[in-house]
ROMIBA-784488 format. One record per residue (C-alpha): residue number from 1; x, y, z. Coordinates in pm, whole numbers, plus 50000, padded with zeros to 5 digits. Layout:
BEGIN
  seq     c1     c2     c3
  NUM      X      Y      Z
...
END
This chain:
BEGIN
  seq     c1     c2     c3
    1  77340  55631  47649
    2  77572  55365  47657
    3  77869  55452  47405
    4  78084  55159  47209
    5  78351  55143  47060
    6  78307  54969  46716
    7  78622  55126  46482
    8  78868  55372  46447
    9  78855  55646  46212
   10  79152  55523  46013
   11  78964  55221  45929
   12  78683  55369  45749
   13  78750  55498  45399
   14  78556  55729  45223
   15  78314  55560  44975
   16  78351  55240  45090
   17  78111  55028  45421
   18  78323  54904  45735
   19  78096  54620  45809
   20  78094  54551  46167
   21  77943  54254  46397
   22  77812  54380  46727
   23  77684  54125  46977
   24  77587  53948  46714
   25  77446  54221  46449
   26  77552  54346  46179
   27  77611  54719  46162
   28  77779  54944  45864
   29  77999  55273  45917
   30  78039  55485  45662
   31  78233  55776  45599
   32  78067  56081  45336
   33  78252  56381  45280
   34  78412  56380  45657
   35  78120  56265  45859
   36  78037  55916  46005
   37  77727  55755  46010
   38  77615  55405  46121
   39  77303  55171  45961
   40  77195  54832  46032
   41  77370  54613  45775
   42  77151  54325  45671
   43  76852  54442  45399
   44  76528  54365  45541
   45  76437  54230  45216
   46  76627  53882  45249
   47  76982  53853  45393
   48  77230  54043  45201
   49  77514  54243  45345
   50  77428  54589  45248
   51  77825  54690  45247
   52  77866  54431  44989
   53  77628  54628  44751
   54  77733  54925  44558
   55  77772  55285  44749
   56  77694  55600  44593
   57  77735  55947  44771
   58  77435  55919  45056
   59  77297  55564  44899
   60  77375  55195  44940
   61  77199  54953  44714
   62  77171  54605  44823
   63  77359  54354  44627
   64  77121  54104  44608
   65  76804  54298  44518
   66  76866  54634  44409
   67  76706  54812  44709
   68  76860  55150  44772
   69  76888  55296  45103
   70  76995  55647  45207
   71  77275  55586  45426
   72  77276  55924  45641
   73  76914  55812  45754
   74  76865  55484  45687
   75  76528  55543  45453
   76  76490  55345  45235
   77  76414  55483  44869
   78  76306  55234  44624
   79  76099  54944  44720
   80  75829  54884  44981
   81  76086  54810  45236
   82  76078  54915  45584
   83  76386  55120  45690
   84  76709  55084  45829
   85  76796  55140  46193
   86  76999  55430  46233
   87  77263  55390  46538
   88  77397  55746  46687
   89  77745  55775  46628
   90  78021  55982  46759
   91  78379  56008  46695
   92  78639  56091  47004
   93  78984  56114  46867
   94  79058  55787  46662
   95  78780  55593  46822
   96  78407  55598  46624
   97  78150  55487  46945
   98  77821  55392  46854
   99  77534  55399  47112
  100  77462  55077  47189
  101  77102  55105  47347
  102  76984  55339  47111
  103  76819  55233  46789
  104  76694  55528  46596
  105  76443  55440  46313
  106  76416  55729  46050
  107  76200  55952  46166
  108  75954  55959  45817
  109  75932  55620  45827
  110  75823  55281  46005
  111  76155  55111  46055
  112  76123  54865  46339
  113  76393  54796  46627
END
């Protein structure tokens, strides 16, 4: 695994999408009831910044189209869309690392890297 650094805990309120820009992609942390999780950012429907787009406990709906996604997995759960890549997070003290070189697609769907 190859851990990153991408935010630190203070920076990610709860209800609300830390957009960040790793190496060039766009990546989401979000923070539900005291856990951290961390989704691609861009909806694979057409570009749109899923943290712009509303947030609702587990769900993010994109701003543009209305696509919801669950955020804890990255499914997505209204429209013919593939999923969202999910990136392993962990938090060590203030720091939230995300793992880097591994892209985990949902595991019921057909999300692609």
């Amino acid at each position: 695994m190859s851990w990153r650094r991408v935010a630190s805990v203070d920076s990610v309120l709860a209800g609300a999408a830390l957009p960040v820009n790793v190496d060039g992609k766009e990546i989401a942390i979000y923070k539900i009831r005291d856990q951290y999780f961390s989704i691609e950012n861009v909806c694979p429907h057409a570009y749109a910044l899923l943290s712009d787009g509303l947030m609702e406990d587990d769900t993010i709906e994109c701003p543009l189209h209305g696509a919801q996604f669950q955020i804890s997995t990255g499914k997505c759960l209204s429209q013919m869309l593939r999923d969202l890549v999910k990136y392993p997070l962990k938090v060590e003290g203030n720091d939230i690392l995300i793992d880097w070189k591994d892209e985990v697609p949902f595991e019921g769907g057909d999300a692609k890297q």
